[in-house]
C-alpha positions as CSV (number, residue, x, y, z in Angstrom):
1,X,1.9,2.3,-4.3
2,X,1.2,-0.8,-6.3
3,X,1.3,-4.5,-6.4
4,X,1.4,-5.4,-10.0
5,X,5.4,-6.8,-9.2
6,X,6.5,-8.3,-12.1
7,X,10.0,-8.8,-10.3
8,X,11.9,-9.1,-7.2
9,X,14.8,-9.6,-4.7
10,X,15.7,-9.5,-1.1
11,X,14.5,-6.4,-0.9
12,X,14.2,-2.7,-1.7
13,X,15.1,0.8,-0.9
14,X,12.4,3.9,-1.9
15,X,12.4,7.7,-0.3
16,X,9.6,9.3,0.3
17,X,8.6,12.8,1.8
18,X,6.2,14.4,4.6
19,X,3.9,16.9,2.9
20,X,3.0,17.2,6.6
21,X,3.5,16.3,10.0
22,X,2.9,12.2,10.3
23,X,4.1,9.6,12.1
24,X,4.9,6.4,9.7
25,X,2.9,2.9,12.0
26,X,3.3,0.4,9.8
27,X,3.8,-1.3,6.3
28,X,2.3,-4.0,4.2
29,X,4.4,-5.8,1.7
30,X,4.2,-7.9,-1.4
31,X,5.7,-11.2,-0.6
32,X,4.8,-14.0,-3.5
33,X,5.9,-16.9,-0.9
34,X,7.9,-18.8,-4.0
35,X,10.9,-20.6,-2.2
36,X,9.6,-21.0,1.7
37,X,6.9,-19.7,4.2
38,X,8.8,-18.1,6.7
39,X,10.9,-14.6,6.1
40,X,13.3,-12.7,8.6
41,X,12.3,-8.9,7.8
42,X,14.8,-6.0,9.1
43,X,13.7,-2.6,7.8
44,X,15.9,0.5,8.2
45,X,15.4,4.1,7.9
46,X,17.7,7.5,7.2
47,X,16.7,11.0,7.2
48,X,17.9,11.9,3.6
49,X,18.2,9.8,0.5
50,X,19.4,6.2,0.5
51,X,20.7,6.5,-2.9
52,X,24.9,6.7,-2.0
53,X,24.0,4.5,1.3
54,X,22.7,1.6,0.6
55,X,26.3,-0.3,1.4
56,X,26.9,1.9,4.8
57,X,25.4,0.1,7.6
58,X,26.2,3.6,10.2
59,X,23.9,5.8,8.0
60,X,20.6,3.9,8.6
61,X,20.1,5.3,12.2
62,X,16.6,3.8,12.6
63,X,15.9,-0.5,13.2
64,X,12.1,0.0,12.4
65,X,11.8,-3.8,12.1
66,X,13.2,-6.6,13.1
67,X,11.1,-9.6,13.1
68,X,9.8,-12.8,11.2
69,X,6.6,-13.1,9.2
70,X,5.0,-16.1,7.7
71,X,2.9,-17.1,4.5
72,X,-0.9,-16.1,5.8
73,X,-3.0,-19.8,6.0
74,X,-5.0,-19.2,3.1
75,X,-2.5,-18.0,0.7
76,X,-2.8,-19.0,-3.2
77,X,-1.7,-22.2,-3.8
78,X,-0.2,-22.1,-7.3
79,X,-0.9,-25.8,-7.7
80,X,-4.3,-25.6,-7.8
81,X,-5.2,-21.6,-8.3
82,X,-2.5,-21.3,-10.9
83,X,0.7,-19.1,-10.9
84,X,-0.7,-15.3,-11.2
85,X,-1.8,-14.8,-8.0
86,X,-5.0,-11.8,-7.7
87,X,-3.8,-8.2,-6.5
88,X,-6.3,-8.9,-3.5
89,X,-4.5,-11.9,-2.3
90,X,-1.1,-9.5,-2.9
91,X,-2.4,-6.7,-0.8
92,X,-2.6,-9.6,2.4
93,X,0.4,-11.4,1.8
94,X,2.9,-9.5,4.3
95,X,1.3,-7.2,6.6
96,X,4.0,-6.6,9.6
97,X,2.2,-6.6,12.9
98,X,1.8,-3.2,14.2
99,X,3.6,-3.9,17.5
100,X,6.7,-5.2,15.6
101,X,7.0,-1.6,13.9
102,X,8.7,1.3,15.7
103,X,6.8,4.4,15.1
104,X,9.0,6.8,12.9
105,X,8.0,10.8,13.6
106,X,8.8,12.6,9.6
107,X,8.1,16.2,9.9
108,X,6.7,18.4,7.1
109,X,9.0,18.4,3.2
110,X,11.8,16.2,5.3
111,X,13.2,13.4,3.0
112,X,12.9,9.7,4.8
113,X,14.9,6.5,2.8
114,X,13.5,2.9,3.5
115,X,15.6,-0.1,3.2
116,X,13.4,-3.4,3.3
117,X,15.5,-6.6,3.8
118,X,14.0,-10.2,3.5
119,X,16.1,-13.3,4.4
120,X,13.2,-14.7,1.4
121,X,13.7,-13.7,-2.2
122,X,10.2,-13.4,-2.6
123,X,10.1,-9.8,-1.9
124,X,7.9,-8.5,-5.0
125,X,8.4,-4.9,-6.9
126,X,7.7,-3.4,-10.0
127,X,10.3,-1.6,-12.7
128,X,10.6,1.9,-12.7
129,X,11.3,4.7,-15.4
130,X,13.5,7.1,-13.1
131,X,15.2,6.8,-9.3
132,X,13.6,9.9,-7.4
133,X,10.5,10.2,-9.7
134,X,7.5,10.3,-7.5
135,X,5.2,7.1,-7.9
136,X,2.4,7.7,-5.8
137,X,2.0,10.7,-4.0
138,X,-1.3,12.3,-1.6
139,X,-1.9,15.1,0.4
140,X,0.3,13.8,3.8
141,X,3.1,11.7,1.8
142,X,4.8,11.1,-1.7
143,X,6.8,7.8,-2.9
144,X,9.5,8.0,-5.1
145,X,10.9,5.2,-7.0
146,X,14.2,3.4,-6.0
147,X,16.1,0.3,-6.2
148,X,15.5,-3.7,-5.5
149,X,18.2,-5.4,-3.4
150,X,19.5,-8.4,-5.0
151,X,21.4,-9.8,-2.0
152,X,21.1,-10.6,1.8
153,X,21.7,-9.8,4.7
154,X,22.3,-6.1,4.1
155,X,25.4,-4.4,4.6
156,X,28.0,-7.4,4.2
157,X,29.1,-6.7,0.2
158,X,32.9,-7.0,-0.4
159,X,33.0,-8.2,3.6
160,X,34.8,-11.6,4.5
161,X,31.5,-12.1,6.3
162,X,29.5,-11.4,3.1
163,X,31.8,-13.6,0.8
164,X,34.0,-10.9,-0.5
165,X,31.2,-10.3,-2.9
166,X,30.2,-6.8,-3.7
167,X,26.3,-6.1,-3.3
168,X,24.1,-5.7,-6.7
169,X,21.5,-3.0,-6.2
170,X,18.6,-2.8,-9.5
171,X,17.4,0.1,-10.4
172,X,14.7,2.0,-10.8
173,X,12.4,0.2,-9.2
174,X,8.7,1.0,-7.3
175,X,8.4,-0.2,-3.9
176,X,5.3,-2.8,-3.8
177,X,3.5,-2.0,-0.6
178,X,1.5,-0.1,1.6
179,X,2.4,2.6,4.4
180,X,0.4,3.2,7.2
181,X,0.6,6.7,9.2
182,X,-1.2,8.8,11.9
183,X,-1.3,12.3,11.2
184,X,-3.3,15.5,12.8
185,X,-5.4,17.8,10.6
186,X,-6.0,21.3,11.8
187,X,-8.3,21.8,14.4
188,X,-10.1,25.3,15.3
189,X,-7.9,27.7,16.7
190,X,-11.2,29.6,19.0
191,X,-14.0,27.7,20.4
192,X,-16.7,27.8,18.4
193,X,-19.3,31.0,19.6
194,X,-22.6,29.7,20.9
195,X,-23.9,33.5,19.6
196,X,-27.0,32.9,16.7
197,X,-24.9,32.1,13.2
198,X,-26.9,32.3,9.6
199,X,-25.1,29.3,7.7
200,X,-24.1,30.5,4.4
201,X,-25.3,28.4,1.5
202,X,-23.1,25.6,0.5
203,X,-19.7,25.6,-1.7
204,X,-20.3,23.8,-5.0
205,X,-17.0,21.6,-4.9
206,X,-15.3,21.6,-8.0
207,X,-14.9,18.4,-10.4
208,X,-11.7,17.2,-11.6
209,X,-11.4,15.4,-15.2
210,X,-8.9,13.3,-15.6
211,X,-7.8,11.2,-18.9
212,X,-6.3,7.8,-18.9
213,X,-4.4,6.2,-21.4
214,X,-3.6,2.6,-21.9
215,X,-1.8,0.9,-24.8
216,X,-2.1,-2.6,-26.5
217,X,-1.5,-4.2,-29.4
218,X,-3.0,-6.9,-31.6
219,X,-2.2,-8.9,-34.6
220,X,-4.3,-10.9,-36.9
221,X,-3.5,-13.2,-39.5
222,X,-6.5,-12.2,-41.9
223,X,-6.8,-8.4,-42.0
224,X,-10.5,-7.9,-41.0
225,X,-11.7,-4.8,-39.6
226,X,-14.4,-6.1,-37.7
227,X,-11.7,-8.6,-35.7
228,X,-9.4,-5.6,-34.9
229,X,-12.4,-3.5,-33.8
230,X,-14.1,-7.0,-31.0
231,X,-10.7,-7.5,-29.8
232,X,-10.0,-3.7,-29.1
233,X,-13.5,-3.6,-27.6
234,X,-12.9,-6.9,-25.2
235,X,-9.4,-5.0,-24.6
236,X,-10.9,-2.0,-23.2
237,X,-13.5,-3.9,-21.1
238,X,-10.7,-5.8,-19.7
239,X,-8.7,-2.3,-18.5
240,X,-12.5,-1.5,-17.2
241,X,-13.1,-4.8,-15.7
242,X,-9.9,-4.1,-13.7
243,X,-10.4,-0.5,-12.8
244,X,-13.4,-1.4,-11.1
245,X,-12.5,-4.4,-9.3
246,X,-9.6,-3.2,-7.5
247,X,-6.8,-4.3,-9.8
248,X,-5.3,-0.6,-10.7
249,X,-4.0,0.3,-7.3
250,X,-3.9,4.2,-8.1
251,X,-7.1,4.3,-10.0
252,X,-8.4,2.4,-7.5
253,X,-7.6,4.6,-4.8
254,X,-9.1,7.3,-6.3
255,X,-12.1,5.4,-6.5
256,X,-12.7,4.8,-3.4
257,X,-11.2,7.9,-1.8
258,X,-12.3,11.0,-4.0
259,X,-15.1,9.5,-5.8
260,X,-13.4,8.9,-8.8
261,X,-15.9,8.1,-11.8
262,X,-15.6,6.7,-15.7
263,X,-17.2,9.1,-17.7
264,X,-16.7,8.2,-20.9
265,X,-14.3,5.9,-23.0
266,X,-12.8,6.5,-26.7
267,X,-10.9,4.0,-28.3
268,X,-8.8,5.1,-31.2
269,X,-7.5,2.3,-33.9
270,X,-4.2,3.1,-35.6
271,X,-2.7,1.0,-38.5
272,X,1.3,-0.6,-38.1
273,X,1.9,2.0,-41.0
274,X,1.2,4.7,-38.8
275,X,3.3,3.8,-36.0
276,X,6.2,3.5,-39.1
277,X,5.8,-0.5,-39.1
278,X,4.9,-2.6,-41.7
């Protein structure tokens, strides 16, 4: 998905969908590591949404984890590499070990929940626009936004054991993290003929154009032209600097993966008065 954060909890609760066949091996997390260095993870699963379930400890049917993870060695020190901490050093911060994860089968359009608990509040996610709206999506699997957790351990809201305290659940929020899956693509359905083929020529693959669109805003005490225009310019090569090293997850992804390429960049200048400010 994404680990920009911005906020966080105990935890969080996304669905997501099989656009085929896969079996779900593993997550990564965002964990900023702000109040300790060890964290007791349980993560649950539901076929279905978790949005009505997120208090009923009988409809998570799946334990997928149940374990303890620590702050990695060489994690930022925010003494000494300040407080924002890279998207690189994000991406490394909480991978669960692959043998503490119990492989979870989704089959093609079925509807999974998630519902990530730390014993930390360190665990890091973003704010959404819409609960259900997709996030990030690919050809095996879409992510739709959900909730943040405010409280731990799960399940225990208005309990005696849970302080008589009902639970607080944000939302929307966008899960920070990364899911790791096996899948099978199609294989041959005949052996191939060992009879004399001609290869036909090449399919040209078609190319997609995409446009991007990114908003900031800038104030100036003397009204110069020329000082709107270099900070719009050192703007832009900022969103650019970013795009290319990694720090837009999604653009980034489709970078790497399907070859994504800039092309061209406009940058249009629009006065307060035409946004109806003065």
């Amino acid at each position: 998905t994404t680990f920009k954060d911005g906020t966080g909890s105990f935890g969080g609760l996304f669905d997501m969908m099989a656009k085929t066949d896969l079996t779900l091996m593993g997550i990564d997390l965002n964990m900023d590591w702000n109040t300790g260095n060890t964290a007791h993870v349980f993560i649950y699963a539901r076929k279905g949404s978790w949005f009505g379930h997120q208090n009923n400890a009988t409809s998570w049917t799946h334990l997928l984890v149940n374990t303890t993870i620590h702050r990695p060695l060489d994690f930022h020190n925010r003494s000494e590499d300040g407080q924002y901490i890279p998207i690189p050093v994000k991406r490394e911060s909480a991978i669960v070990p692959r043998n503490k994860f119990t492989p979870l089968e989704m089959k093609v359009d079925e509807t999974w929940a998630l519902y990530i608990c730390s014993s930390l509040a360190d665990f890091r996610y973003t704010l959404g626009t819409s609960i259900g709206k997709t996030f990030a999506s690919n050809s095996e699997l879409r992510i739709m936004e959900g909730a943040g957790a405010a409280d731990y351990p799960p399940f225990l809201g208005g309990t005696p054991e849970g302080g008589g305290v009902e639970y607080t659940f944000y939302a929307p929020r966008v899960f920070n993290g990364q899911l790791r899956y096996d899948y099978v693509s199609e294989c041959p359905s005949e052996s191939p003929s060992s009879a004399l083929t001609v290869t036909p020529a090449p399919t040209v693959m078609p190319t997609l154009t995409t446009t991007v669109s990114y908003t900031f805003y800038v104030e100036h005490e003397v009204k110069s032209k020329s000082t709107v225009e270099q900070d719009m310019e050192s703007g832009v090569r900022d969103v650019l600097d970013g795009f290319l090293g990694g720090n837009e997850d999604i653009l980034h992804g489709h970078k790497t993966k399907d070859e994504l390429v800039i092309e061209r960049v406009v940058a249009n200048m629009v006065s307060p008065a035409e946004i109806g400010c003065e």
